[in-house]
N, C-alpha and C positions, 0 to 999 in steps of 0.2 A: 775467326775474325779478331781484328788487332781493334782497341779503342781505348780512343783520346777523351778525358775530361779538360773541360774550361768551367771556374768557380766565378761566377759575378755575385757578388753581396750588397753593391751600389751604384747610382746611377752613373759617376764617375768613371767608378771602375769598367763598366759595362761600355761605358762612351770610346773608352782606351781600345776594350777587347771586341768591339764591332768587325772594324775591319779584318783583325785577325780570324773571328768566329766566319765571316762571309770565304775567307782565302783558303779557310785549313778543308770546310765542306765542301771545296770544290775536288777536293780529295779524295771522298766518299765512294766507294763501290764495297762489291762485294765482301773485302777484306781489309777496310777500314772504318772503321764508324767515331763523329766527334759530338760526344753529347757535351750540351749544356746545362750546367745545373744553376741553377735560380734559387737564393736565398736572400737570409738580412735585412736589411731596409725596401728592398723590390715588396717585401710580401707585408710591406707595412700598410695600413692606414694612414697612421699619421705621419709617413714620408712620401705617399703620394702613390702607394700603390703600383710602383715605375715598372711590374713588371708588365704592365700595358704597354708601356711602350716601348718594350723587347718584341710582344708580341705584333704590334700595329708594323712593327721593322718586317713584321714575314721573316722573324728568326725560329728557330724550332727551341722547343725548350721540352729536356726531355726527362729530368727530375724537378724538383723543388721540394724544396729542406727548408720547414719555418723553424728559425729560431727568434730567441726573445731580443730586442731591441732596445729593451729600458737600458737609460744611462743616467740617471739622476746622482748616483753613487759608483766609486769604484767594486762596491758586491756585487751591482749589477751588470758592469763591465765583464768580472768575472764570471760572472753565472753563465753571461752570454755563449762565453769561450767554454763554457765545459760542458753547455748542452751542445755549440758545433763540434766539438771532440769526439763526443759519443755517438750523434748523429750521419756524421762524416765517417768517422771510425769503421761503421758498418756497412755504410754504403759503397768507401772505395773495397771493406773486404767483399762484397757482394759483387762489384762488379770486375773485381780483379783487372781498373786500365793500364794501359805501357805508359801511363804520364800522367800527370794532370798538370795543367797550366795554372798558374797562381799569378797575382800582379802586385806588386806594391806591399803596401804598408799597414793594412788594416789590421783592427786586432783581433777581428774573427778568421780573418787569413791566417795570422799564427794558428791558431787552434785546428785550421784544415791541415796546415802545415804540417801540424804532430800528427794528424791521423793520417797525413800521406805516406809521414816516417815509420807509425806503427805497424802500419799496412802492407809495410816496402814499395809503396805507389812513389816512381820517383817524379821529382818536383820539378818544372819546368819555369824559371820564377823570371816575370816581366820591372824591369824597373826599378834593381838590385842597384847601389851603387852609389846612389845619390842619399844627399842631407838634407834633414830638416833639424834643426838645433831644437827646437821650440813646441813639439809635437812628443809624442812617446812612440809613436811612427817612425822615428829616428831608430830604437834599437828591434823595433818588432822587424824591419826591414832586412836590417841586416844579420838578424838569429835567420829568419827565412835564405838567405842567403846561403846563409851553411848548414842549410837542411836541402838546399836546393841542388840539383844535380846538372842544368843546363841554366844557363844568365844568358836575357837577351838584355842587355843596357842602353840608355840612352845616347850617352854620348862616353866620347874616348877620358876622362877624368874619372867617371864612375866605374869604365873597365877596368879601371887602375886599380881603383879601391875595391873592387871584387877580389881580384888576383891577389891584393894583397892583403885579405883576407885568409888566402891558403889556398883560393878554387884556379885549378890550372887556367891556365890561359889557352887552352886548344877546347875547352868547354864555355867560355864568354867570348859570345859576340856584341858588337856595336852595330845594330841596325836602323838605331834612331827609334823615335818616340812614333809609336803609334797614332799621337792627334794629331800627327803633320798627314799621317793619310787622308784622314778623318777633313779637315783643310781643305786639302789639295782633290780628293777625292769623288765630296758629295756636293752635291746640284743644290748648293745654298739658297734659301728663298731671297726676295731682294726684301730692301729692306723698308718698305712698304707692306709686302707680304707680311714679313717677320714681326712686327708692329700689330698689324691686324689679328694676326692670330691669336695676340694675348689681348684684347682688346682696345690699345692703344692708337693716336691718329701718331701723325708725321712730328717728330719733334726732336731734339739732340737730347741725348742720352749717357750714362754711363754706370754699365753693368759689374753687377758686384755679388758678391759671396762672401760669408765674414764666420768661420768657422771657430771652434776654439781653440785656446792654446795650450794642450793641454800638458807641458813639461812645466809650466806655471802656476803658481799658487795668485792665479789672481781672480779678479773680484767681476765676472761675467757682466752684472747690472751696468757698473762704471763702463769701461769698457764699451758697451751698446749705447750707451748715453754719450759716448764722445763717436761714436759714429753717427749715430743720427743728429746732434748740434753739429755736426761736418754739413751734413745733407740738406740741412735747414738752410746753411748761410750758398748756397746756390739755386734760388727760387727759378729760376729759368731754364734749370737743369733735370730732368726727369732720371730718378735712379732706381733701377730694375733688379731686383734681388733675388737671388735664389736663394732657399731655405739652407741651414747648417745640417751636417750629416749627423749621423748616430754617436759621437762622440763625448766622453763626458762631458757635460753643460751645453752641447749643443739644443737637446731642449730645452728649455732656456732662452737660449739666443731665440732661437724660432718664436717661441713665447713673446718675446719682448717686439716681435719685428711686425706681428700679428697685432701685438694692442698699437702701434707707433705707427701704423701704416693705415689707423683709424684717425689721427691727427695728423698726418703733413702730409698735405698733399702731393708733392713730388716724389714720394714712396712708394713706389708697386712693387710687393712681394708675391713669389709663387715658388709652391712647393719643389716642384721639377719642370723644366723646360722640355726634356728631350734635348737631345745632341742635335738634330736639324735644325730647331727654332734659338738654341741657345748659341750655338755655333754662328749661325745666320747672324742674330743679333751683334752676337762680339764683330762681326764682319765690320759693319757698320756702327758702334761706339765710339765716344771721343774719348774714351780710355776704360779700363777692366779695374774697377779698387775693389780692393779686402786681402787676404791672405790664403787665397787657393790655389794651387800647384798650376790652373788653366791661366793664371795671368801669370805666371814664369814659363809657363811651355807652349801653350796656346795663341795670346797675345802677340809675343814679337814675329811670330806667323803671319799674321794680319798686319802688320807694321804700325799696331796703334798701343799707345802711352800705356800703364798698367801703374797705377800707386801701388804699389806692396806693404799692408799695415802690419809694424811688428815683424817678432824672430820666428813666427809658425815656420817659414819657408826660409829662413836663416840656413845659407851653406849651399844649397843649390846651387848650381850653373845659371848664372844669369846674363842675359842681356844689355846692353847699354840704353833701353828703349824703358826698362824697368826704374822706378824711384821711392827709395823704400824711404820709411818714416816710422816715427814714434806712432804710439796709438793713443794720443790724445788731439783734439779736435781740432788746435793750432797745428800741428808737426802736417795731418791728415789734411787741411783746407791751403796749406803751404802747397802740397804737394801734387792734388790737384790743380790749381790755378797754376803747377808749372808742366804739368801734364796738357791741360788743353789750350796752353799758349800756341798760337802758330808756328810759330820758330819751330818749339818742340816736335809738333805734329809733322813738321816736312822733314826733320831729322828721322823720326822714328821710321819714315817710307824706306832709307837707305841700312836697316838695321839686318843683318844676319844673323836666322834662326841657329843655336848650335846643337840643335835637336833631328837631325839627319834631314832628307829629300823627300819625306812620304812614300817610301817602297818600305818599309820596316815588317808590313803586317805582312807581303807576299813573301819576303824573306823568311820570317821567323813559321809560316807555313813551310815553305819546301824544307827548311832545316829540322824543322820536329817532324813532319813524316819521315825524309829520310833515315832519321836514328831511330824513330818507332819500328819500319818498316826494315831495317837492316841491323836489325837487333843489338846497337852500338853500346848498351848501354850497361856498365856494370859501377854497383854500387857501393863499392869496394873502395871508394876515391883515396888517392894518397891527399895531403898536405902537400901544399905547394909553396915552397920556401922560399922568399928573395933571395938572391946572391947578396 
């Protein structure tokens, strides 16, 4: 029997790799098997314990690897990455898969990375391609890259910058982003529903994520303090927050959003939504503010406004529906009040996603079986030169 690994470490991450996890087990018989392995932040506490809601999906989840999640300091960043090194290390030698599928930028993703390369487990890597200036995500991405043996990318810019990295071009595809399945796909609550769920009535809204930046020496306190005097000066406006990921200073951020969401009342924070409730919700926003990859890829989906705060997400493919700004609390209140103008909001309806059609996850299924199952794969890559 031939089998495929898929690594989720975040709820993110997992949100991307849904669709694809649902397409590739349809795959499954005799002489295929796709496990999922479950680690990171899923098996946190204090991130909300998300691997519940892999499970409430009726996904199968067929390992789980705790590793440590402190990030208060860069030792603990490290530490992180060298207990998923050793842990991974052993587990793809033990289960000896034809792949494992990897996505994005994370920096425990590196360290699966190394153990896919020690192991000869070749890498199957989601998400290659694209920039973030402003993140250290930036070069974790692309070392993955050329550790990677197959590139599914988002869009044709990011293809580019694959290939021109050295990775032939008959090994990257452009199938588009996985959250336009995710989108186009699932049986979104209304938004009424989506409201009720987290216990909210009817009211206009604008959903937000405010992560760190962490290629920056700056100052996490400040920074939280001109997001929430933003949130203040729109008392009519209810803003729905999801928690910061494992990132340096992202605890921290969480911290601050925890004590600040006991004074102002227009602040709902929660740990994780779920892709159905959080998805749902963006449906229905009069705009997505903070600096998370979903209001660059996510957002001009839904055809609604996104503030972009700061260079986290500097360099990426963007939208015309997107309005980036400084991260102080004039640049941020400029930028909403031209986000939920009208004008803007009927512009953003005629906006085109440049993140594919939502067939990406069934694509990027039949293409890794086929090279699993017809043994395409030799690790031997040449360098691949421009002319």
């Amino acid at each position: 029997m031939k089998k495929i690994a898929i690594v989720t470490a975040t709820r993110a991450e997992y949100g991307l790799f849904y669709p694809v996890i649902r397409e590739l087990r349809k795959y499954e018989d005799e002489s295929l098997k796709v496990d999922l392995i479950v680690t990171g932040t899923h098996l946190s506490d204090k991130y909300g314990n998300t691997i519940n809601e892999i499970k409430k999906d009726n996904i199968r989840i067929d390992h789980t690897i705790k590793i440590s999640v402190d990030s208060d300091s860069v030792t603990d960043i490290s530490g992180n990455q060298a207990e998923a090194l050793v842990k991974f290390t052993a587990l793809f030698k033990n289960e000896g898969y034809g792949c494992v599928l990897l996505l994005g930028d994370r920096y425990e993703t590196l360290a699966i990375a190394i153990a896919a390369g020690n192991t000869r487990t070749p890498i199957f890597h989601l998400c290659g391609g694209d920039t973030t200036e402003g993140a250290i995500d930036e070069w974790i991405r692309h070392s993955i890259s050329k550790m990677a043996y197959i590139h599914f990318v988002t869009n044709e810019i990011s293809r580019k910058r694959v290939i021109q990295l050295g990775e032939s071009p008959d090994r990257v595809y452009n199938y588009g982003s996985t959250s336009l399945d995710n989108i186009l796909g699932l049986d979104l609550l209304s938004k009424t529903e989506a409201l009720n769920s987290i216990d909210m009535e009817e009211c206009e809204y604008i959903l937000c994520t405010y992560h760190p930046v962490t290629m920056e020496d700056v100052n996490v306190e400040k920074q939280m303090c001109e997001f929430i005097e933003t949130i203040k000066l729109f008392p009519d406006i209810q803003f729905i927050v999801t928690k910061s990921n494992a990132d340096l200073g992202g605890a921290k951020i969480n911290e601050i959003l925890d004590e600040q969401e006991k004074k102002v009342t227009n602040l709902h924070v929660f740990t994780s939504l779920g892709i159905m409730r959080y998805l749902s919700l963006m449906k229905y926003a009069l705009a997505v503010l903070g600096n998370s990859s979903s209001g660059i890829i996510e957002s001009p989906a839904f055809k609604i406004p996104t503030v972009n705060i700061g260079d986290r997400q500097k360099g990426r493919l963007q939208s015309e529906s997107i309005i980036n700004c400084l991260p102080d609390s004039e640049s941020i209140a400029h930028a909403v009040r031209k986000a939920i103008e009208p004008d803007f909001q009927k512009f953003c309806k005629s906006v085109v996603s440049p993140y594919g059609n939502g067939t990406a996850a069934n694509r990027i299924a039949k293409k890794t079986v086929g090279i699993i199952m017809n043994n395409e794969i030799d690790l031997k890559k040449k360098f691949f030169d421009l002319e």
